[in-house]
Wavefront OBJ file of the C-alpha trace (Angstrom):
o trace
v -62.074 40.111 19.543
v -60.429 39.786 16.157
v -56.140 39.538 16.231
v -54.434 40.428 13.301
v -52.074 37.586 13.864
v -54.553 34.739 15.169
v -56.947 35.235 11.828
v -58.399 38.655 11.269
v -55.807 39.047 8.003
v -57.106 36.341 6.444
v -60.690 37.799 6.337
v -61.684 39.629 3.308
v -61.245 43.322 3.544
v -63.221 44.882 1.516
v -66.164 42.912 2.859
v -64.913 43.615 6.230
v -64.369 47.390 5.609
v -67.400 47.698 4.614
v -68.742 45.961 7.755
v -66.637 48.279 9.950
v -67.360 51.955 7.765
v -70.457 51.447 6.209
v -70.684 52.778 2.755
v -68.005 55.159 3.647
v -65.711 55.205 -0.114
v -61.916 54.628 0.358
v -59.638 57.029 -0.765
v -58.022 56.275 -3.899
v -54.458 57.065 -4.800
v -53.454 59.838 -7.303
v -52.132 58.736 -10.460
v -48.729 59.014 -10.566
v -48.621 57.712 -7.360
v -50.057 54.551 -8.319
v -47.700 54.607 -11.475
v -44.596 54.495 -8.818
v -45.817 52.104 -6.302
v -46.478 49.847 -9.912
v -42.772 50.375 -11.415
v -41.318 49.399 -7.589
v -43.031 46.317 -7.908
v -41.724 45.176 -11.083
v -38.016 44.215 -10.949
v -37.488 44.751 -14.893
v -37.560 48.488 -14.009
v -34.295 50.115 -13.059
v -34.966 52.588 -10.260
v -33.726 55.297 -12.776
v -37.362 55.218 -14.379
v -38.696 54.979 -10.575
v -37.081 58.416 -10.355
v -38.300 59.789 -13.485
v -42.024 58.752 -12.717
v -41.845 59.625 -9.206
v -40.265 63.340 -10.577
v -43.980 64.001 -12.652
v -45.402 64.580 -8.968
v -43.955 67.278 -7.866
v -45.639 67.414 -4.550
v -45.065 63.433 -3.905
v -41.919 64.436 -4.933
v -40.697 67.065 -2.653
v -42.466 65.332 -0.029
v -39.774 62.465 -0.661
v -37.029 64.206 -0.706
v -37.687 66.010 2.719
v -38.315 63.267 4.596
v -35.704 61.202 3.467
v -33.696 64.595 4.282
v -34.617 64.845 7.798
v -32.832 64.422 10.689
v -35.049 61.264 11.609
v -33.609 59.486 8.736
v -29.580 60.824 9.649
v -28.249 60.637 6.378
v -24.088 61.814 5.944
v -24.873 63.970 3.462
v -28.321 65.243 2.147
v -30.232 63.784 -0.942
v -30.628 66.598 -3.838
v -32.730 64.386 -6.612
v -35.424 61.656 -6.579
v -32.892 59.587 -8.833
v -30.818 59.722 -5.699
v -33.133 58.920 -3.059
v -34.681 55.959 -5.297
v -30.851 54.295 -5.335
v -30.006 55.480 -1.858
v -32.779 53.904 -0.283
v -33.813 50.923 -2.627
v -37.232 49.196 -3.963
v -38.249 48.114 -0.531
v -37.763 51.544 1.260
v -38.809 53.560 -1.038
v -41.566 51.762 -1.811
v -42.804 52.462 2.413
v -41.990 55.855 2.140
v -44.154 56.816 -0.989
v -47.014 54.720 0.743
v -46.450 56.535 3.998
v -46.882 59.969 2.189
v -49.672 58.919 0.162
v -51.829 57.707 2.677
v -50.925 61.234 4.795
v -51.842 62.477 1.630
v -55.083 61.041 0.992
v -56.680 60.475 4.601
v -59.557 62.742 5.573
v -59.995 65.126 8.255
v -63.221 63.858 10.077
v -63.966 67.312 11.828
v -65.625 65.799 14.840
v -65.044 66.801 18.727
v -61.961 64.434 19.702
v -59.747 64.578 16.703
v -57.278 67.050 16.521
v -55.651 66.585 12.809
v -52.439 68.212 13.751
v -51.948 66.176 16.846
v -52.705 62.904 15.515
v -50.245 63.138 12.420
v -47.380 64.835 15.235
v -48.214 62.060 17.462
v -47.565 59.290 14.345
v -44.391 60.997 13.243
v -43.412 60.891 16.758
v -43.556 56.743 16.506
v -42.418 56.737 13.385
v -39.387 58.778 14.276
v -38.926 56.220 17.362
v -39.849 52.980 16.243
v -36.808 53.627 13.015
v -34.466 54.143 16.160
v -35.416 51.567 17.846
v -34.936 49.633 14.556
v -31.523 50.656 13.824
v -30.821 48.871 17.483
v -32.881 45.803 17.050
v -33.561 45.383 13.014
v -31.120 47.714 11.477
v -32.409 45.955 7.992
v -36.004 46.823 8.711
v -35.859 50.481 9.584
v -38.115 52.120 6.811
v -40.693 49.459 7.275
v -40.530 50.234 10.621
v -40.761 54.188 10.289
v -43.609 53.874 7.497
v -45.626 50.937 9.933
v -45.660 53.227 12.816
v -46.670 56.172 10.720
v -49.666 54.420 9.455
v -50.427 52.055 12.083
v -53.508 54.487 12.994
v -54.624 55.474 10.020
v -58.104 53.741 10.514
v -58.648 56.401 13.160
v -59.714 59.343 11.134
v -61.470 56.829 8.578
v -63.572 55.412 11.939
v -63.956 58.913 12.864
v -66.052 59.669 9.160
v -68.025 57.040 9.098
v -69.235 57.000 12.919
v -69.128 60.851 13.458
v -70.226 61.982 16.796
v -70.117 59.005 18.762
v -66.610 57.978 18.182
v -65.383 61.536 18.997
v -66.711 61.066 22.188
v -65.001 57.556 22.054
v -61.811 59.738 21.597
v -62.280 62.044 24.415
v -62.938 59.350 27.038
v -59.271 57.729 25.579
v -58.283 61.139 26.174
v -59.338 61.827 29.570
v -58.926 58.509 31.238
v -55.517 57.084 29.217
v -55.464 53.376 28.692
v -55.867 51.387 25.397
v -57.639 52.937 22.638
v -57.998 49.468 20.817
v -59.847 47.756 23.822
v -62.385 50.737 23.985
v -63.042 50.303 20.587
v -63.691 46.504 20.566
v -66.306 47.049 23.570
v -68.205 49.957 22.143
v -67.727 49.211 18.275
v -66.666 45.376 18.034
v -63.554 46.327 15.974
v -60.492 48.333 16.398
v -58.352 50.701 14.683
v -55.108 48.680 14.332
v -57.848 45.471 12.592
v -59.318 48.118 10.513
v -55.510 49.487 9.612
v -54.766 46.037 8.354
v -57.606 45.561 6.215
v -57.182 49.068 4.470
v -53.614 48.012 4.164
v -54.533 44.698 2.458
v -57.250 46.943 0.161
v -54.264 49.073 -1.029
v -52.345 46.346 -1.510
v -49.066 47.127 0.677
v -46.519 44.845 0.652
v -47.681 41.792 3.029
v -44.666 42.327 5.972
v -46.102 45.866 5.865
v -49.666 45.036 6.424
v -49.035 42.677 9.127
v -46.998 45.113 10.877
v -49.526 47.403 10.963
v -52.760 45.294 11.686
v -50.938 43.417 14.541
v -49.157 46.643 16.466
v -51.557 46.536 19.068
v -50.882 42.419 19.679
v -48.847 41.755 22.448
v -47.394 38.866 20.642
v -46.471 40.715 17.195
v -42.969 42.118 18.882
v -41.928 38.356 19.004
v -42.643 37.495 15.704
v -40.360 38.318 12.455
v -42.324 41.128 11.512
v -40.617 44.709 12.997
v -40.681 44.401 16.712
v -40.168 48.249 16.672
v -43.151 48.535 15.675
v -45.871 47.306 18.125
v -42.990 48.327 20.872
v -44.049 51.792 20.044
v -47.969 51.596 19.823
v -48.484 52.478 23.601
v -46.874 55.932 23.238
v -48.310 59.155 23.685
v -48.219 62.231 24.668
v -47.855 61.101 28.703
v -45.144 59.981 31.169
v -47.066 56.500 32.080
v -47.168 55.505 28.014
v -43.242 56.407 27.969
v -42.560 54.236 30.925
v -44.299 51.526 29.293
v -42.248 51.765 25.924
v -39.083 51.962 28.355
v -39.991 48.709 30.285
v -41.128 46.897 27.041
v -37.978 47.538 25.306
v -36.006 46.976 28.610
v -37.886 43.328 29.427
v -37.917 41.783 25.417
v -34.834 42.445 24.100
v -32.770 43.839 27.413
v -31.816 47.478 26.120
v -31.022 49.758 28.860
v -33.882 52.139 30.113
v -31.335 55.206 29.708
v -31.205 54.345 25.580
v -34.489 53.651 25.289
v -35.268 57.130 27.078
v -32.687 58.993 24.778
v -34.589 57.401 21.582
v -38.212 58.628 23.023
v -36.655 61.997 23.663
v -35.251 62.417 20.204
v -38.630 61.236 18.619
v -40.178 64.290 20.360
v -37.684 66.410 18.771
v -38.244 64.845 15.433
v -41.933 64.759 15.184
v -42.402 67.962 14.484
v -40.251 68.019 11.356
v -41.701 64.919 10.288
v -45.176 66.391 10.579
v -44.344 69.220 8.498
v -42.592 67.817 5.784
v -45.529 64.849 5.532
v -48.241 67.138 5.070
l 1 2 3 4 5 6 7 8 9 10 11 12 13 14 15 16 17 18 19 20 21 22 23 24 25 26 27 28 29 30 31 32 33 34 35 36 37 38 39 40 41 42 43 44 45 46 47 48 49 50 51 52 53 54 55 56 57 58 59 60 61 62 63 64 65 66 67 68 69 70 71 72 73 74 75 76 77 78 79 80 81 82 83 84 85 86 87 88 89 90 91 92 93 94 95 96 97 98 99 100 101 102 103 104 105 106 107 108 109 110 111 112 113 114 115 116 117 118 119 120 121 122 123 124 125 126 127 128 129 130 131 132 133 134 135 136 137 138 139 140 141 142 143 144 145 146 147 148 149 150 151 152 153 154 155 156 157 158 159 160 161 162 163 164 165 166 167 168 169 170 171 172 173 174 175 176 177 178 179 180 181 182 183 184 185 186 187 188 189 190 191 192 193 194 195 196 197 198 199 200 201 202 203 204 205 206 207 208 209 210 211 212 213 214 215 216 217 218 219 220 221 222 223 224 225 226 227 228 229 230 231 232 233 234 235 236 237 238 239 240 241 242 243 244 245 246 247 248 249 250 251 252 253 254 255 256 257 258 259 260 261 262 263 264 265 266 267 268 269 270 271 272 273 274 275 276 277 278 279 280 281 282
C-alpha cells in the first residue's frame, strides 16, 4: 500500500498516473483559468488585475462569486464583484476556490453503472461544506483550504472510473452495498486508491503543496495529526449513512475533544448546504 504521507508524494506523477489510468489524457485547464491561477502566484500582481483576468471568464466568474456567496461560506454581507471577492478572500483562498471550480469544471462524467454524477459532486460539497466548519473550530486560518481539499479529495474517482470502465463500477456498487472504506477496496482489487491517485493529479496541476498533501493523505489516519488541515481527513469517512456520521462524530470527539452535539450540528448543516454548493459548482 502506498501513503501519501509515508512516500507516495514523492513519486513522480505523471509516471505514476499513467501507471494507475493508462493512456487515459488529463484534462487541461481553460485558458483564462490558467491565466488566474498564474497572476495568484506571482506577488508583483495586485489582486486588482486578479479580478480583471478572472472577470474575462464569465462562467469561472459567476461560479466565484456564488460560492463565495453561499451560506457555506457565511459572509455579513454578500460579495457583488470579482474585485471584491479577490480582496475579501486573499491570494491563498482564492487561489483554492478557482482550483476547486476548475477541476468541477473539467472532470468527466464516466457513464458507467456505479457512478451517479449528481451524487458524487452533492456528496463532495457536503464535506466541503463540513470540513470549512469544522475548520472555523479547529483551524479558523485554514478554512478555504479546507473547503476546496474536501471538495476535491475524490476527484480521482470519476478519472478511475474512465479509464477502468466496467469493472470499477462494479467496484462502486459493492462500496455501495456493503459500506466500509472505498480506499482499501481499491488497493486490493486495483493496487492504488483514489485519495493516492488525487494527490498525484494534484501534484500534475501543480496545486499549491499544503493543498496536495491534504488531499492525497485524507484517507491516512495519521494526516489529522499533522499541520496540514485536520478538517480535512476528519471528514473523508462521511456519507450518505448514520454509521459514517457516527464515525466523523467520535473522530472529532476523541482528537481534538469537541462535543458530539457540535459536531452533529456541523454534519447537519453540511446536509443543508450541499445542495447549494452543488448547484452553484456546476
Amino acid at each position: 500500500m502506498w501513503s501519501w504521507l509515508r512516500g507516495a508524494r514523492r513519486e513522480d506523477p505523471q509516471a505514476r498516473l499513467k501507471e494507475a489510468l493508462g493512456e487515459y489524457e488529463l484534462p487541461s485547464f481553460p485558458r483564462v483559468a490558467n491565466r488566474v491561477l498564474g497572476l495568484l502566484r506571482d506577488p508583483n500582481v495586485s489582486l486588482t488585475q486578479v479580478g480583471d483576468a478572472l472577470a474575462e471568464d464569465p462562467k469561472l466568474a459567476v461560479r466565484v462569486l456564488s460560492i463565495t456567496n453561499s451560506s457555506a461560506f457565511a459572509l455579513r454581507n454578500p460579495v457583488q464583484n470579482v474585485s471584491q471577492a479577490s480582496t475579501l478572500l486573499g491570494r491563498a483562498s482564492l487561489e483554492s476556490l478557482v482550483l476547486g471550480v476548475v477541476v468541477a469544471r473539467s472532470l468527466p462524467d464516466p457513464r458507467i453503472d456505479g457512478f451517479d454524477c449528481r451524487a458524487f459532486w452533492h456528496g463532495a460539497a457536503r464535506r466541503a461544506a463540513a470540513a470549512r466548519a469544522l475548520a472555523d473550530l479547529l483551524h479558523p486560518r485554514t478554512r478555504s483550504e479546507a473547503f476546496t481539499a474536501s471538495l476535491l479529495s475524490d476527484m480521482a474517482v470519476p478519472l478511475i472510473g474512465v479509464a477502468h470502465g466496467a469493472s470499477y463500477g462494479a467496484l462502486l456498487r459493492q462500496h455501495e452495498a456493503d459500506g466500509g472504506d472505498l480506499a482499501a477496496l481499491e488497493r486490493e482489487a486495483l493496487g492504488f486508491d483514489h485519495a493516492t491517485i488525487a494527490g498525484w493529479l494534484a501534484r500534475a496541476w501543480s496545486f499549491p503543496d499544503r493543498l496536495t498533501d491534504a488531499i492525497g493523505s485524507h484517507h491516512d489516519e495519521e494526516a489529522s495529526s499533522t499541520d496540514l488541515p485536520a478538517a480535512v481527513a476528519l471528514v473523508a469517512p462521511l456519507g450518505n449513512d448514520a454509521a459514517s456520521e457516527d464515525r466523523v462524530v467520535d473522530l472529532v470527539r476523541s482528537r481534538f475533544g469537541v462535543g458530539a452535539d457540535t459536531v452533529v450540528e456541523v454534519l447537519e448543516r453540511a446536509a443543508r448546504d450541499a445542495d447549494e454548493i452543488a448547484a452553484r459548482m456546476l
